[in-house]
KOLPARO-990730 format. One record per residue (C-alpha): residue in one letter; x, y, z; residue number from 0. Coordinates in nm, 4 decimals, decimal comma. Layout:
- residuo; east; north; up; num
- a; X; Y; Z; NUM;
...
This chain:
- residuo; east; north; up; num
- x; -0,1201; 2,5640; -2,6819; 0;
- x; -0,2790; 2,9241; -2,8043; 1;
- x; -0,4767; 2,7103; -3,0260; 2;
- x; -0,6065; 2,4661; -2,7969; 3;
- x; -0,6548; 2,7030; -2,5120; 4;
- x; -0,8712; 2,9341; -2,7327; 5;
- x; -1,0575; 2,6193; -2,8969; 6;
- x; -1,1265; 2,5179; -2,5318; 7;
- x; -1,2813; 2,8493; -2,5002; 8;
- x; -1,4884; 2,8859; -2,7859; 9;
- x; -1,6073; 2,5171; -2,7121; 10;
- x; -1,6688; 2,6500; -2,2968; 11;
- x; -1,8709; 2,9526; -2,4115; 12;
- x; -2,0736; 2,7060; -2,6530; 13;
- x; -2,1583; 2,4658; -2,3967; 14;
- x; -2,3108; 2,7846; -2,1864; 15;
- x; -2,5267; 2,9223; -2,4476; 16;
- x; -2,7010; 2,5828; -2,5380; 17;
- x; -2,7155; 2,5307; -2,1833; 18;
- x; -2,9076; 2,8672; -2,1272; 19;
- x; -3,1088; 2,9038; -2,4673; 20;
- x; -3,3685; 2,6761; -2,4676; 21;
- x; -3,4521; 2,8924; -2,0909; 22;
- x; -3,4754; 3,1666; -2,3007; 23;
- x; -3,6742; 3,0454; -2,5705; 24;
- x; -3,9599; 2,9402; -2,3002; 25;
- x; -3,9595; 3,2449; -2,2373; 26;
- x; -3,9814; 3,3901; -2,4982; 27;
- x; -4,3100; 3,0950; -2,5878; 28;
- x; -4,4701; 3,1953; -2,2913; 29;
- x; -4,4661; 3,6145; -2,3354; 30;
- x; -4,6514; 3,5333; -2,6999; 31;
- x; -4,8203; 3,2076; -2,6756; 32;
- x; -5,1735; 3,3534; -2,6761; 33;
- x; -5,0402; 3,5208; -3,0177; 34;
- x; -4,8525; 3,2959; -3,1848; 35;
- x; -4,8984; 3,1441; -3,5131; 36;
- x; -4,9158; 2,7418; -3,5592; 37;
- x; -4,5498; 2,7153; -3,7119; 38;
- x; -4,4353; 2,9648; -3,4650; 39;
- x; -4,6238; 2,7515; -3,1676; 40;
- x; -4,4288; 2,4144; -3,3031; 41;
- x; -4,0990; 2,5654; -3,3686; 42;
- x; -4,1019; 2,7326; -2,9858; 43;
- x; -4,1884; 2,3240; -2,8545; 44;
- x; -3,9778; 2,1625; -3,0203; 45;
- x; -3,6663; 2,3714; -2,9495; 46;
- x; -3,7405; 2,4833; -2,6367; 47;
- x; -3,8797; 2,1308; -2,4858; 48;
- x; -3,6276; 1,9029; -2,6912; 49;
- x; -3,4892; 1,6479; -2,4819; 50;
- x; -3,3171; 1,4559; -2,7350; 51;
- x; -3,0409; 1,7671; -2,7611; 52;
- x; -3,0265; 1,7430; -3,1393; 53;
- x; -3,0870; 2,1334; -3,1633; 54;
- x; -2,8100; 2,1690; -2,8965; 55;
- x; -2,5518; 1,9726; -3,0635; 56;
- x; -2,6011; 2,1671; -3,4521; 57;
- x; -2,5703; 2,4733; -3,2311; 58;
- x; -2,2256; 2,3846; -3,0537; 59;
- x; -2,1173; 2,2832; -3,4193; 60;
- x; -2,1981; 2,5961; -3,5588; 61;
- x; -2,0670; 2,8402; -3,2469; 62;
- x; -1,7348; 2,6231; -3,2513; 63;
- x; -1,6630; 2,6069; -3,6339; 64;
- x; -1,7601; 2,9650; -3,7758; 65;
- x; -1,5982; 3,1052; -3,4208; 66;
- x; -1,2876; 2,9473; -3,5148; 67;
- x; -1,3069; 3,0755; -3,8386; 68;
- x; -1,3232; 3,4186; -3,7553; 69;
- x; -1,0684; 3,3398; -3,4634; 70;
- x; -0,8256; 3,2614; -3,7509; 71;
- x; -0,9190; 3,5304; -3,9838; 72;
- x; -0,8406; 3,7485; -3,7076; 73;
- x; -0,5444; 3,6124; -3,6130; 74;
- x; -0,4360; 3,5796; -3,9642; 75;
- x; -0,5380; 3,9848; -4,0068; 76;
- x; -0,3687; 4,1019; -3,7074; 77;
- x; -0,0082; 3,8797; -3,7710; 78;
- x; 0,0221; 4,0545; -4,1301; 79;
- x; -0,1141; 4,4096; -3,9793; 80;
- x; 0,1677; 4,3912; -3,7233; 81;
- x; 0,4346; 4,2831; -3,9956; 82;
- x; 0,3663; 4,5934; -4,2315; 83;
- x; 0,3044; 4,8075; -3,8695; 84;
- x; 0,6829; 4,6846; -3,7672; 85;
- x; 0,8442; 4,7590; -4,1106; 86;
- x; 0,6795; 5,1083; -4,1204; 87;
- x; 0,7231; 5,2301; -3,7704; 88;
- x; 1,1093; 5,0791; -3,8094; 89;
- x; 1,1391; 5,3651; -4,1129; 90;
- x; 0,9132; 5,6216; -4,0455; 91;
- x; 0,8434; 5,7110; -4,4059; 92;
- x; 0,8383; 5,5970; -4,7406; 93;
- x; 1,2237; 5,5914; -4,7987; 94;
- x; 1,5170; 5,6957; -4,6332; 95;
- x; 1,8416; 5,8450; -4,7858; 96;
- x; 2,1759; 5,8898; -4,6036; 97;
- x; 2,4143; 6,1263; -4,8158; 98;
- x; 2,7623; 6,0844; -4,7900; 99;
- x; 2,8718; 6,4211; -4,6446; 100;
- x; 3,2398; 6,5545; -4,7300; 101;
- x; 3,4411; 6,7483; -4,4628; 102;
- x; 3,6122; 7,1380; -4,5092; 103;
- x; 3,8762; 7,2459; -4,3448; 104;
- x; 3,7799; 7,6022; -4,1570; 105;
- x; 4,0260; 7,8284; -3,9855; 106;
- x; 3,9335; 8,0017; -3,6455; 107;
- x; 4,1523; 8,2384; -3,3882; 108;
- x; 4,1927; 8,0945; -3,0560; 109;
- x; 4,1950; 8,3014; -2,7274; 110;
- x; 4,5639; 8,3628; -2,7781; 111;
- x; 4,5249; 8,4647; -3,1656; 112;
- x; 4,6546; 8,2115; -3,3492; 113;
- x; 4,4732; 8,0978; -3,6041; 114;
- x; 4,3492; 7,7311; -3,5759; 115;
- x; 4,2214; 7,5034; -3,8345; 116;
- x; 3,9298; 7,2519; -3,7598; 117;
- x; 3,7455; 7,0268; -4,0223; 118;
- x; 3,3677; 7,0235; -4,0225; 119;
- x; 3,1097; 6,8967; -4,2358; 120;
- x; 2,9640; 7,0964; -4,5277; 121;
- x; 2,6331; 7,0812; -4,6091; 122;
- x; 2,5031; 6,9294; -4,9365; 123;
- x; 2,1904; 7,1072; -5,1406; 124;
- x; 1,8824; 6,9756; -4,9536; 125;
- x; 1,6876; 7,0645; -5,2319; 126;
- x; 1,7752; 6,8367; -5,4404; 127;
- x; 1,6052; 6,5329; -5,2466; 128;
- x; 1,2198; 6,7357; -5,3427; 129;
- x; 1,3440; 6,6942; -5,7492; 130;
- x; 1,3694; 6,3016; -5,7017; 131;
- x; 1,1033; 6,1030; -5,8962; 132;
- x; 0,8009; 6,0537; -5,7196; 133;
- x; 0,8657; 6,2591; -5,3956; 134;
- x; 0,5520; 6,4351; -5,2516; 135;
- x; 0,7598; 6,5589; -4,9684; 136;
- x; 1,1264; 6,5600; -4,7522; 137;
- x; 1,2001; 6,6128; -4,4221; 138;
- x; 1,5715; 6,6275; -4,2583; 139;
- x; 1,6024; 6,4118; -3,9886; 140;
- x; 1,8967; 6,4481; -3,7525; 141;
- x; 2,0063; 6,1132; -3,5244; 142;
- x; 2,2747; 6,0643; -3,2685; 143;
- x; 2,3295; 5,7491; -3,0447; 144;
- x; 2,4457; 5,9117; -2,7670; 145;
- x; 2,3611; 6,2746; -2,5758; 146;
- x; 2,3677; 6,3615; -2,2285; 147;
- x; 2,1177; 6,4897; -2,0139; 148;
- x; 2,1304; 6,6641; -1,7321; 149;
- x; 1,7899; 6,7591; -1,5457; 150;
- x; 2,0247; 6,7854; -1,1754; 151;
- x; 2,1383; 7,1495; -1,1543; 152;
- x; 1,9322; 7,3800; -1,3442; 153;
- x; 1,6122; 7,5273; -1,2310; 154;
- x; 1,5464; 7,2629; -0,9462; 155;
- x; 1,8537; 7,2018; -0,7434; 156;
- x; 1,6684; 7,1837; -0,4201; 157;
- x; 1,5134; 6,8148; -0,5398; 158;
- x; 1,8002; 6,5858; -0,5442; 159;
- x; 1,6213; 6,2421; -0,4982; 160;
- x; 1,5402; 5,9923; -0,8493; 161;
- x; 1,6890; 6,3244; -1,0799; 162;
- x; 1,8003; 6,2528; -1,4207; 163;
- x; 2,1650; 6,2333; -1,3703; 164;
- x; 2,3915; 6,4115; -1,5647; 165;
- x; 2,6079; 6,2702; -1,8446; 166;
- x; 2,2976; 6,0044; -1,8665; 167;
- x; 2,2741; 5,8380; -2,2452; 168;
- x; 2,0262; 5,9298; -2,4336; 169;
- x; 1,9454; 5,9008; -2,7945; 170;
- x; 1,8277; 6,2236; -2,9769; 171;
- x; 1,6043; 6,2811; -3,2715; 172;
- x; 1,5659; 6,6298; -3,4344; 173;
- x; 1,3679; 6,7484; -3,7236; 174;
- x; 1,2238; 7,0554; -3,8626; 175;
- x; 0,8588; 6,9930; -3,7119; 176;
- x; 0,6393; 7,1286; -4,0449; 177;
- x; 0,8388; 6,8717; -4,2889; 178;
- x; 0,8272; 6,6226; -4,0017; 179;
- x; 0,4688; 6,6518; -4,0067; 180;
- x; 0,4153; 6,6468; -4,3846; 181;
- x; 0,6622; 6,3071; -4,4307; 182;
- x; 0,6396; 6,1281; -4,1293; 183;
- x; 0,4194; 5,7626; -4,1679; 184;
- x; 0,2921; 5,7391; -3,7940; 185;
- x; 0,0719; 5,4734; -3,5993; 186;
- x; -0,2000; 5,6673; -3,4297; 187;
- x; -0,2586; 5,4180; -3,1489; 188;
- x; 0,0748; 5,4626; -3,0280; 189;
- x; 0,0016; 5,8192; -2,9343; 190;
- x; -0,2515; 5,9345; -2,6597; 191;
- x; -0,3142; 6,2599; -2,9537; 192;
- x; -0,2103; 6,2791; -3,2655; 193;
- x; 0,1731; 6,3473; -3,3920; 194;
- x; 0,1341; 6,6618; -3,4928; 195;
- x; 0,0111; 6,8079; -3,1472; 196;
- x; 0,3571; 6,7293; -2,9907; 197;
- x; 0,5256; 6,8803; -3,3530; 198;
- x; 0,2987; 7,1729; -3,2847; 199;
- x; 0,4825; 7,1861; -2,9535; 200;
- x; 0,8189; 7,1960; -3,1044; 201;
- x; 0,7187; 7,4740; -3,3710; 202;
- x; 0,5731; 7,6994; -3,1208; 203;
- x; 0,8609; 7,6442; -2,8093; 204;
- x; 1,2347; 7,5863; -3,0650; 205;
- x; 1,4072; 7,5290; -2,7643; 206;
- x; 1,1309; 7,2418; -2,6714; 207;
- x; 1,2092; 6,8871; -2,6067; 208;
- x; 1,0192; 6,5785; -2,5821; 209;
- x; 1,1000; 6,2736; -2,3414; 210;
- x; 1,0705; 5,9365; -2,3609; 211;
- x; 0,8111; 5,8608; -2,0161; 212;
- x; 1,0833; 5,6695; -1,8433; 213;
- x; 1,2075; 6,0216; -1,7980; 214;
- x; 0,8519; 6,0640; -1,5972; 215;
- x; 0,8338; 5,7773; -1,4650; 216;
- x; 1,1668; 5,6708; -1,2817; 217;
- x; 1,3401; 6,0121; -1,3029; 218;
- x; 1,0420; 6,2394; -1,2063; 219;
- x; 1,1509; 6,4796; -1,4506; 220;
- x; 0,7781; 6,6763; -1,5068; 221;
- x; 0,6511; 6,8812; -1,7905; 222;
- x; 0,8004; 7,1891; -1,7746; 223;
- x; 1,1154; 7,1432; -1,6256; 224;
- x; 1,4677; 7,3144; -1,7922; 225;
- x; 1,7260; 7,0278; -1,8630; 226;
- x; 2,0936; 7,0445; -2,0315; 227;
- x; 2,1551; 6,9020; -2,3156; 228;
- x; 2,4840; 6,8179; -2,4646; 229;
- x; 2,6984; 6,6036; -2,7049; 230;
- x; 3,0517; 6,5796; -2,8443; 231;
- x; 3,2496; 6,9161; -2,8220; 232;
- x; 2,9952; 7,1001; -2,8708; 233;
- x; 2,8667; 7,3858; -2,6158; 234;
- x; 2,5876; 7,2262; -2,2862; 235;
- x; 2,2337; 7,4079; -2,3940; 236;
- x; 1,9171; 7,4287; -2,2309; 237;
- x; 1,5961; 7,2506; -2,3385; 238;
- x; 1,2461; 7,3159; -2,1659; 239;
- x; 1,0604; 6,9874; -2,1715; 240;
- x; 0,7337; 7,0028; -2,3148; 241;
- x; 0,5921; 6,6497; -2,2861; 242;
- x; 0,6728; 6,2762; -2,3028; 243;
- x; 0,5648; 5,9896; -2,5175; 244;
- x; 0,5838; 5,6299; -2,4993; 245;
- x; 0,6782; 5,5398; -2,9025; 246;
- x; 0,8626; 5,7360; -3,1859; 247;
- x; 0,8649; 5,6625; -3,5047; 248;
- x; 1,1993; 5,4572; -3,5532; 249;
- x; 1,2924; 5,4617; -3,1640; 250;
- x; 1,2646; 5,1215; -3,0576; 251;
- x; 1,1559; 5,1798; -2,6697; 252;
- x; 1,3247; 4,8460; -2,5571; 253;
- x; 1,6367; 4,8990; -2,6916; 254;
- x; 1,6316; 5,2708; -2,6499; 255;
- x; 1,4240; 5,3589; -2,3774; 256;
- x; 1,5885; 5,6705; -2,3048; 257;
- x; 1,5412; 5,9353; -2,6053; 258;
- x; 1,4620; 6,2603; -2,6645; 259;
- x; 1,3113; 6,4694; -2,9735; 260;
- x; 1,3857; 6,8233; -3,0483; 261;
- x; 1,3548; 7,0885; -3,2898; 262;
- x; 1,6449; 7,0825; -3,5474; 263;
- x; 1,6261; 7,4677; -3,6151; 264;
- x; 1,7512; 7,5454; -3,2543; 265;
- x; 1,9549; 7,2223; -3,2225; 266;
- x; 2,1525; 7,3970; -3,5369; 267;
- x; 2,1422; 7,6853; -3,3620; 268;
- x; 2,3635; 7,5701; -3,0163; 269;
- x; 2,5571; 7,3095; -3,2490; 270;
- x; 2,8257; 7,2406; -3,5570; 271;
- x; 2,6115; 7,0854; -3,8250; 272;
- x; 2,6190; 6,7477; -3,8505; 273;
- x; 2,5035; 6,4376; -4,1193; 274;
- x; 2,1502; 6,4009; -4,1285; 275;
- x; 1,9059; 6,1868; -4,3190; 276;
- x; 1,6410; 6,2950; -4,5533; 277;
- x; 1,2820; 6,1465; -4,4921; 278;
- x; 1,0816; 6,1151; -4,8045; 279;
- x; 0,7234; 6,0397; -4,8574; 280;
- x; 0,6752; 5,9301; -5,2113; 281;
- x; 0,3188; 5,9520; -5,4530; 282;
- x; 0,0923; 5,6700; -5,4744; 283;
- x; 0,2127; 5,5762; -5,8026; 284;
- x; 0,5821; 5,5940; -5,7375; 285;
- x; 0,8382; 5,2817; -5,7773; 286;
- x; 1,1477; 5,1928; -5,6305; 287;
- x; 1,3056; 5,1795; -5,9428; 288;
- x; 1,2156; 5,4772; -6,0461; 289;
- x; 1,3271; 5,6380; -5,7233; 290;
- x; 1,7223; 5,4860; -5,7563; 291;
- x; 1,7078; 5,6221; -6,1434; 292;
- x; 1,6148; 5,9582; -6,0033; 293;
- x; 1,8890; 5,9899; -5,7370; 294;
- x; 2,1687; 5,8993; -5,9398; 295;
- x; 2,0260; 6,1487; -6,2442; 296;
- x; 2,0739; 6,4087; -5,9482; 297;
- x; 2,4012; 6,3145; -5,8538; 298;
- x; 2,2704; 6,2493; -5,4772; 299;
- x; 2,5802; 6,0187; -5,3771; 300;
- x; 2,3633; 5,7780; -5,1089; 301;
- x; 2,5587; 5,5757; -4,8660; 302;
- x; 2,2165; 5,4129; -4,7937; 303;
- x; 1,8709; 5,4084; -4,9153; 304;
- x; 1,6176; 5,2530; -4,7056; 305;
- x; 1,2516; 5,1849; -4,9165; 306;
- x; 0,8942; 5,1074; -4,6480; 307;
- x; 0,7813; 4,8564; -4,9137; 308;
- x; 1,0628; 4,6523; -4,9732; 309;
- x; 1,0930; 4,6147; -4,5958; 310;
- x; 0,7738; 4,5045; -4,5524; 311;
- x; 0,8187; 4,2303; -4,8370; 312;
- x; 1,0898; 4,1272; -4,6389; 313;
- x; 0,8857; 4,0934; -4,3122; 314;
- x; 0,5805; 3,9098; -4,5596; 315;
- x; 0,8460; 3,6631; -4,6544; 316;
- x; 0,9907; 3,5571; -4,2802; 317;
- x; 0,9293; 3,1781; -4,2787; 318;
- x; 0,7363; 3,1647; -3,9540; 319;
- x; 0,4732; 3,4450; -4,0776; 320;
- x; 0,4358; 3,2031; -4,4169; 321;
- x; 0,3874; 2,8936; -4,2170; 322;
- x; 0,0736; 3,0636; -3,9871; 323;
- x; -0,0568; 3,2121; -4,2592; 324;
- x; -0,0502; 2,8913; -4,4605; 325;
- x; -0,1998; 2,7034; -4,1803; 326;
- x; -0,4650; 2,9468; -4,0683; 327;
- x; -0,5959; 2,9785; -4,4132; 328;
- x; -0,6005; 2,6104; -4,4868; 329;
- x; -0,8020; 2,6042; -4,1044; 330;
- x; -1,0355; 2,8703; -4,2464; 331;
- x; -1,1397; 2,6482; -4,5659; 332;
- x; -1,1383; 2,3020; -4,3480; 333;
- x; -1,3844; 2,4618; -4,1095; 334;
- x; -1,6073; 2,6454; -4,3237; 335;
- x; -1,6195; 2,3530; -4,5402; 336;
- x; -1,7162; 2,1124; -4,2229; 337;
- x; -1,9432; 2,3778; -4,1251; 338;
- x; -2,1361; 2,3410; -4,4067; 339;
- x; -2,1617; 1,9913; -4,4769; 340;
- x; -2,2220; 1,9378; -4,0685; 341;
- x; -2,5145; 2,1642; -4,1558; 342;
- x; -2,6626; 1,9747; -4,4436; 343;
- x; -2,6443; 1,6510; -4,3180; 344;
- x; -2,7921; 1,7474; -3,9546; 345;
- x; -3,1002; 1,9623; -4,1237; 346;
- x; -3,1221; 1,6514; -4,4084; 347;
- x; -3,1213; 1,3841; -4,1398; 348;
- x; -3,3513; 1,5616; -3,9352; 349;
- x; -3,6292; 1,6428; -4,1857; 350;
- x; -3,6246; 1,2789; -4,3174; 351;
- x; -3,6953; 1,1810; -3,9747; 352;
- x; -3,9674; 1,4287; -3,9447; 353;
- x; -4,1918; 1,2918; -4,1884; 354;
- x; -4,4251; 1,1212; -3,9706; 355;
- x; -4,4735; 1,4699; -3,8000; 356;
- x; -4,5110; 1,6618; -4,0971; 357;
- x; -4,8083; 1,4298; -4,1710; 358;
- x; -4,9552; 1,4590; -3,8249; 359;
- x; -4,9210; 1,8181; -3,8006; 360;
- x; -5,0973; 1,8162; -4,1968; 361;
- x; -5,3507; 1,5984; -4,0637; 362;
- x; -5,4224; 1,8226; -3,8187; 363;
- x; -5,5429; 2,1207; -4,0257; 364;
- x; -5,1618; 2,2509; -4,1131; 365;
- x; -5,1265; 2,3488; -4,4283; 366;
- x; -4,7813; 2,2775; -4,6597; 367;
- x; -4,6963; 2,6686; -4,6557; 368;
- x; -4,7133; 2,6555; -4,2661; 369;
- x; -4,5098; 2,3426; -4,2222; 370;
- x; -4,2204; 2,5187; -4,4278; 371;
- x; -4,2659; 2,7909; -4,2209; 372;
- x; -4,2071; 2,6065; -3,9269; 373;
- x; -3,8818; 2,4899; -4,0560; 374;
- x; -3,7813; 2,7888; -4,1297; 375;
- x; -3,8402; 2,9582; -3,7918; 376;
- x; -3,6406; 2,6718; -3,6682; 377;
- x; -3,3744; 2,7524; -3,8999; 378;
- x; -3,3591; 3,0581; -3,7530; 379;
- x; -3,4203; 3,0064; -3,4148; 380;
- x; -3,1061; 2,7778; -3,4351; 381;
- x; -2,8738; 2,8065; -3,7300; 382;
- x; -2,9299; 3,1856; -3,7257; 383;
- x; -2,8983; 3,2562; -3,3356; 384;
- x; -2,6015; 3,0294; -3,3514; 385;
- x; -2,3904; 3,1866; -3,6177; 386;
- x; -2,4647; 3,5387; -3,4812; 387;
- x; -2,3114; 3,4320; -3,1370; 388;
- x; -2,0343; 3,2918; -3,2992; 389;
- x; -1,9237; 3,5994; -3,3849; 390;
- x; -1,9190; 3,7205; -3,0834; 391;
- x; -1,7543; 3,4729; -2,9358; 392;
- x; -1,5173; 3,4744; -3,2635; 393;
- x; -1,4791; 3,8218; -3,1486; 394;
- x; -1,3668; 3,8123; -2,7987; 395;
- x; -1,1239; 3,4838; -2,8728; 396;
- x; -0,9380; 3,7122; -3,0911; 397;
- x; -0,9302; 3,9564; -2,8059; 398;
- x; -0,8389; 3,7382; -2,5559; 399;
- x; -0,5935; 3,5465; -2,7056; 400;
- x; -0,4288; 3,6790; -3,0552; 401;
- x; -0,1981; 3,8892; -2,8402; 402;
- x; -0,0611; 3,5935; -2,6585; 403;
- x; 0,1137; 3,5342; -3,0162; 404;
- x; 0,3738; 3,7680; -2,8770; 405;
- x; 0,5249; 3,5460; -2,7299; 406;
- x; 0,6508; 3,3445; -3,0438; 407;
- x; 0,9104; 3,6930; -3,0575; 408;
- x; 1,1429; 3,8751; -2,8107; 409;
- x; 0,9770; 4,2185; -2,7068; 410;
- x; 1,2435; 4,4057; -2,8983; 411;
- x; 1,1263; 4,2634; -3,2326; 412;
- x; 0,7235; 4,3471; -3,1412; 413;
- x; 0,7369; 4,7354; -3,1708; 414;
- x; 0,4476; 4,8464; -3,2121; 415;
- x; 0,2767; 4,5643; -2,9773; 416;
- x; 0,0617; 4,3268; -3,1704; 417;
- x; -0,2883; 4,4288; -3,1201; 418;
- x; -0,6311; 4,3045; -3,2651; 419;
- x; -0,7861; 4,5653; -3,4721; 420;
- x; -1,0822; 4,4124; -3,6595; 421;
- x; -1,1536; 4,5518; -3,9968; 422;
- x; -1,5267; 4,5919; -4,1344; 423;
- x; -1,3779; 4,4391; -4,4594; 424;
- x; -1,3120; 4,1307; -4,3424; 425;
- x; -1,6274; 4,0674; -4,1545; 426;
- x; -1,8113; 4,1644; -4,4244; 427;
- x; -1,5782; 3,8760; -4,6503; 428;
- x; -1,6777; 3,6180; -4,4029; 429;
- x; -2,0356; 3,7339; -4,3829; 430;
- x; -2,1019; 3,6923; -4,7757; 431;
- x; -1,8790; 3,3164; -4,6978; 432;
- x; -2,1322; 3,2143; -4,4238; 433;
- x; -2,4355; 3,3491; -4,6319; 434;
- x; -2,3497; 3,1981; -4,9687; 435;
- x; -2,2720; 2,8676; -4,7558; 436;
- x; -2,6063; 2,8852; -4,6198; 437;
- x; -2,8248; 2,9632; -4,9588; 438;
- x; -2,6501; 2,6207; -5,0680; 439;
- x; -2,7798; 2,4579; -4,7467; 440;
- x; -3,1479; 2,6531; -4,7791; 441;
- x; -3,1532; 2,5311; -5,1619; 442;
- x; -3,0567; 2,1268; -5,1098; 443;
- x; -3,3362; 2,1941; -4,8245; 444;
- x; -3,5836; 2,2843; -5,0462; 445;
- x; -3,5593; 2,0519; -5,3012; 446;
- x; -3,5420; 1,7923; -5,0171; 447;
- x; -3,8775; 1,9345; -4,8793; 448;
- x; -4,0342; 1,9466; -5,2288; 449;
- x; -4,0169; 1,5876; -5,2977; 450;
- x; -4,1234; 1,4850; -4,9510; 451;
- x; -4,3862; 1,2462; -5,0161; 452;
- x; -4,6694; 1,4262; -4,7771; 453;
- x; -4,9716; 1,2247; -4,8987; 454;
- x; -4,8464; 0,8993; -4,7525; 455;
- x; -4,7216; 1,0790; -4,4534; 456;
- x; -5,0560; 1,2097; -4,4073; 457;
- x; -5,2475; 0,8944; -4,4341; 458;
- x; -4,9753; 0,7497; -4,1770; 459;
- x; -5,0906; 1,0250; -3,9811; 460;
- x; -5,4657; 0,9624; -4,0121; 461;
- x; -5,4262; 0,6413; -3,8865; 462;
């Protein structure tokens, strides 16, 4: 249905240009007819007085094939775009290690002075992770599931109404916001400014914390407001919330649209450490392989090792991204191939059927150079004009109606939202497609033209 609802639309917005171009091309006639040239005068008449529609018809051809082929470029550009977008917003980075972390036991005196042992988690040597094979940079990132927030009793208890409530679930990132900054991979369109202004935020207020907006928007929680913060059996602290975002990189807003991010200095600070993971961004040059060789020469013992490009292979290979792929490329060759041959055999048909003209108009003073003139200016009053529409109307199709391909997934799996994002690149592919179709159609032209037989045309005309 996508595809027949945005053929039928291509097709409408056809229909209305031929229906409103020949106006325009009268009009244009009349502003210059004292100045026009002979082939210029002929061209103008015969495409702006045609009654036979044959000018029409080769220009809804053209708008509706070489629109649909940049409808399925496009679509076929923004499906992979959005598979590579979901596998590196779902990471974050490069590559992602989780350490195994081993527990110590630690003794402490409790209020009555005995002494009490507890187990926490010791620390392994972060630097380690900046020696691996092909890292450019780390950053620790600390995760946990479930937090509470309370935004109820703290430096607003005279608003009571639509409050975060306390012991609400939230999920909690914290990092150190300069190696953040330096490893994260983010998607700038998911951000009203860049990353780094909110990071900036963090570095300059540690005991900052940024919101998810359904914090804003349903809890009326507002920039600048103190809220408590607490987890496990560790000690309630106070946060002062600095600003809100939609996405985070990793933080899937459907499944967690409560979360908060917060500076892992301070969070340190207020709590027992915990297991956190260590974000890498990795050279240009670097391999996989090379990267699993490297942590087990450094004795890193991983419990899991996430890698960007292997999860984007993995989105590449889903069966349902193959088979559009497949077919949208095998539409792009069908219609550019109909495209041109509708083109040759209009323009041969039509000059063949011309001859009698071509000898009147010689007859009448023209000379050969201005008769293939006049072809030409009809060439590109209507192949021309017709192919530059088409990409507009390409254009807007795309706009219109690639994002309805959401709908093939749940909402959970389309994070970041598909969106059409045309690249110069592949206009520029498509242009050099259409043009080198075209100098094949202008070349079988001319040779047709050159062994026109113009002398018994002419005498024809004569008579």
């Amino acid at each position: 249905m996508l595809f027949v609802a945005s053929t039928a639309f291509i097709l409408g917005a056809a229909l209305f240009v031929v229906r409103i171009y020949p106006l325009m091309i009268r009009i244009v006639y009349r502003i210059g007819r004292k100045h026009w040239s002979p082939a210029a005068y002929v061209s103008l008449n015969n495409i702006g007085r045609s009654s036979t529609g044959r000018e029409r018809f080769l220009m809804v051809f053209l708008i509706l094939t070489v629109s649909l082929g940049i409808f399925f470029a496009n679509t076929a550009r923004a499906l992979n775009r959005n598979s590579e977008e979901k596998a590196v917003y779902s990471i974050g980075c490069d590559a992602v290690i989780q350490e195994e972390w081993t527990t110590q036991g630690v003794t402490m005196i409790d209020d009555e002075g005995n002494p009490v042992v507890t187990s926490s988690f010791a620390e392994p040597l972060y630097e380690r992770f900046s020696q691996l094979a092909g890292v450019n940079s780390t950053a620790r990132v600390y995760t946990n599931n479930s937090i509470s927030i309370d935004g109820e009793t703290v430096n607003r208890p005279e608003r009571k109404d639509n409050v975060v409530s306390s012991t609400y679930d939230c999920r909690l990132m914290a990092v150190i916001p300069g190696e953040f900054a330096n490893t994260v991979t983010a998607i700038d369109r998911l951000f009203p400014v860049h990353i780094n202004t909110y990071l900036n935020g963090l570095s300059e207020c540690r005991s900052g914390v940024i919101l998810s907006s359904i914090f804003r928007d349903e809890y009326t929680v507002k920039q600048g407001d103190t809220v408590t913060v607490s987890w496990g059996d560790n000690a309630p602290f106070e946060a002062v919330v600095i600003g809100f975002v939609e996405y985070w990189p990793t933080i899937n807003p459907y499944t967690s649209p409560e979360f908060a991010i917060m500076n892992l200095d301070y969070v340190l600070v207020q709590t027992a450490p915990e297991p956190y993971k260590v974000w890498l961004d990795l050279d240009d040059g670097a391999t996989t392989a090379a990267l699993y060789d490297s942590i087990k020469e450094n004795d890193i013992k991983a419990s899991s090792v996430t890698v960007a490009s292997q999860r984007i292979i993995e989105e590449k290979n889903d069966p349902m991204l193959q088979g559009l792929n497949g077919a949208l490329t095998l539409g792009f060759i069908t219609i550019m191939i109909m495209c041109i041959i509708g083109f040759l055999i209009y323009w041969i048909l039509s000059i063949k059927s011309r001859t009698l003209q071509f000898g009147i108009l010689r007859a009448m003073g023209m000379s050969f150079g201005e008769i293939v003139t006049m072809i030409l200016y009809e060439q590109l009053l209507v192949s021309a004009v017709a192919i530059m529409i088409s990409f507009v109307i390409g254009h807007y199709a795309g706009i219109l109606y690639i994002p309805l391909f959401e709908s093939l997934y749940s909402a959970g799996d389309m994070v970041p939202a598909l969106e059409v994002i045309p690249l110069r690149s592949d206009y520029i592919k498509i242009y050099a497609i259409i043009g080198l179709m075209l100098l094949i159609g202008f070349a079988v032209l001319g040779r047709l033209i050159s062994k026109i037989n113009i002398s018994k045309a002419l005498k024809l005309g004569e008579e």
